[in-house]
N, C-alpha and C positions, 0 to 999 in steps of 0.2 A: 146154483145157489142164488135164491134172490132176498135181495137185502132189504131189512125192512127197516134202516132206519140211516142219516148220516147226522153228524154230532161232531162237535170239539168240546171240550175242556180244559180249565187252566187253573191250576190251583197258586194262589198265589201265595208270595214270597213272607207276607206275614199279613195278618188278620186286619180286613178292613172296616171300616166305619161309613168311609166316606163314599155317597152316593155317584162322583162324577168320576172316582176312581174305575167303580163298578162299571160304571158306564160305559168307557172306554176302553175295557173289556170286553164287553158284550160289544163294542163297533168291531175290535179284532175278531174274534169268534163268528160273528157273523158271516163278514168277508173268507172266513175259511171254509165256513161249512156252503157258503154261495160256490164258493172256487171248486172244492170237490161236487158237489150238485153238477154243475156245470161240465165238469171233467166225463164225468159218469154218465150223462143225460137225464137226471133225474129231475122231478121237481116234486114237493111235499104238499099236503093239508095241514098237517099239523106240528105245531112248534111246542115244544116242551124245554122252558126251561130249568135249569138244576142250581140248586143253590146247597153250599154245604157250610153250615155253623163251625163256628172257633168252640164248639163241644161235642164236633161231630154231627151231629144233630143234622140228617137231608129234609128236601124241600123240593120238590117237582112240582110244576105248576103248569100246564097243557092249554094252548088253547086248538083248537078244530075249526078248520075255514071249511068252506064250499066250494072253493077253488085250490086247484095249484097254486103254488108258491116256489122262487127260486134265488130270487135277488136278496143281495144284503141288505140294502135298505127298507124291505120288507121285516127282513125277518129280525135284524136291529128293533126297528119301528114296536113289534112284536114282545119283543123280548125284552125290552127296556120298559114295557107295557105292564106285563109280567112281574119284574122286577119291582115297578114303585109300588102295584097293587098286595105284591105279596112277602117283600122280602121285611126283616126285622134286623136291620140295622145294628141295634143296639145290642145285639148278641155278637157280634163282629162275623166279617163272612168270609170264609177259608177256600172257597174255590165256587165257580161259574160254569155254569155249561147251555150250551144250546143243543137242540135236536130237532130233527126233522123226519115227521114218519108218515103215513099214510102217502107212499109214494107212488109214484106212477107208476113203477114196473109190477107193482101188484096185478093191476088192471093188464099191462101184460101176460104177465103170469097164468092170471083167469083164462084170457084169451087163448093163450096157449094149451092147454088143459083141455078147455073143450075141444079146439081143433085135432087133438090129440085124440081124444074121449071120441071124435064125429071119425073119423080116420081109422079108428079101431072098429067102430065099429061099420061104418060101410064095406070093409074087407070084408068082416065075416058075412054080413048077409050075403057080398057076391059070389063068396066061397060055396055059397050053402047050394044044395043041388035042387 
């Protein structure tokens, strides 16, 4: 099974306004989803973060590098990026999330496949008489 993404989320305790609140959520969230990365050996392109309104109301907002990524301060840096560009305040915000996808073990996975796919078939051509 390869996974195509790693994430935290936090809904919080009641509806926020305030931007340095948010904030300092998104440093917690960050350092978790770095910490599992890390665990796992994975590293991402892409960050997506999730923002959920006080009427329900979701909000995913992605950005796409051309690099790996793995570090919290990246993807804080990122996300808090994210966050000023897109979030609406004023509607209060009920939960935060970050995500991490376009991972490396995809390009594994590839890799794997064909040497799979080359191994299938070299057998049968030397099988053949």
């Amino acid at each position: 099974h390869i996974r195509k993404s790693v994430g935290k989320e936090r809904t919080l305790p009641q509806d926020s306004f305030d931007i340095w609140e948010m904030n300092k959520i998104l440093e917690g969230l960050a350092i978790d989803v770095a910490n599992e990365l890390r665990v796992k050996g994975l590293k991402g392109k892409t960050i997506t973060l999730k923002i959920k309104y006080a009427d329900f109301r979701l909000n995913t907002r992605s950005l796409s590098l051309g690099y790996y990524i793995e570090h919290a301060e990246e993807l804080e840096a990122i996300a808090k990026q994210l966050l000023e560009a897109n979030c609406r305040r004023e509607k209060g915000v009920r939960l935060l999330g970050i995500a991490v996808s376009s991972l490396n073990n995809e390009e594994k996975d590839d890799l794997q496949t064909y040497l799979d796919f080359y191994k299938n078939t070299s057998r049968r051509t030397t099988n053949q008489p």
